[in-house]
N, C-alpha and C positions, 0 to 999 in steps of 0.2 A: 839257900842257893841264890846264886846271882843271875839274871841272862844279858848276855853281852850281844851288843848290836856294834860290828866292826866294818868300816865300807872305806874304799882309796878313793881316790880325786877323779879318776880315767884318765884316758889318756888325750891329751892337747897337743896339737902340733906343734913343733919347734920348743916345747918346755922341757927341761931337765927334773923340771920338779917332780917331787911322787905325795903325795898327802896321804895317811891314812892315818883316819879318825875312829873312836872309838866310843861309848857308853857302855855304862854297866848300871844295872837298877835290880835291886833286891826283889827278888817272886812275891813277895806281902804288898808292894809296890806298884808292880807293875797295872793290875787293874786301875788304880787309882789314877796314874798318871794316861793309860787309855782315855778313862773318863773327863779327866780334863784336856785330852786335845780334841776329842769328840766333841765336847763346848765349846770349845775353840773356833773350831772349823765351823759348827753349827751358827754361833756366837755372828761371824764375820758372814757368813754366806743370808745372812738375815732370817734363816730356815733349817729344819734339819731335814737333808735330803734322804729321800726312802732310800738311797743309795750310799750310805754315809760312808760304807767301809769301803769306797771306791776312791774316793777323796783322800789318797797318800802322800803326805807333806815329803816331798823333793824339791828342794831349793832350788835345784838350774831350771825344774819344771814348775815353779810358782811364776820365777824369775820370766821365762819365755816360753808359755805353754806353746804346745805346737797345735796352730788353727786349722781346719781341712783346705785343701786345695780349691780355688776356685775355676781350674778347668776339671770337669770329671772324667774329662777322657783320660786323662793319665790316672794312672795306681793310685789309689786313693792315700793319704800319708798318713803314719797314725796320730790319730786325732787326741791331744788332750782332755780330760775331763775337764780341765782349769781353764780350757781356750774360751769361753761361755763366762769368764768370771772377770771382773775386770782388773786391770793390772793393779790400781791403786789397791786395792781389797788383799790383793795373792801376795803385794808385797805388807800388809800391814799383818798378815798372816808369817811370816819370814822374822819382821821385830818384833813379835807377840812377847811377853814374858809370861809364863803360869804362876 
């Protein structure tokens, strides 16, 4: 059996574009490749965080993690895990190859 991870672009203003992407990785597989972004991530952050499964590779959020606000009277915004990581790092996590 295969499992298929399918996700679109969202939505951007003023674009016509629509992108949807897809992967397919074989069930014997997929453990395997878990384990190597789990290195990955560990590999790059110089540490494996006790939080590892927290740390979800989304590109626009490596790209521009979201930092908390520094007024706190307003709503607080939600905060990145990756805001704490430096950009250099979040993008070399982006070109990794396995």
């Amino acid at each position: 059996m295969y499992l298929m991870f399918v996700d679109e672009s969202g939505t951007h203003g003023g674009s016509h574009a629509f992108v949807l992407g897809g992967v397919a990785i074989h069930e014997d597989d997929a453990q395997r490749l878990q384990v190597a972004l789990d290195e990955l991530v560990s590999t790059k952050l110089g540490r494996i965080p006790p939080n590892l499964e927290e740390y979800e590779l989304h590109a626009s959020e490596l790209r521009n993690a979201k930092k908390p606000r520094p007024d706190e009277r307003k709503a607080p915004a939600v905060t990145s895990i990756w805001a704490n990581v430096p950009r250099t790092t979040r993008l070399e996590l982006l070109d990794a190859r396995l």
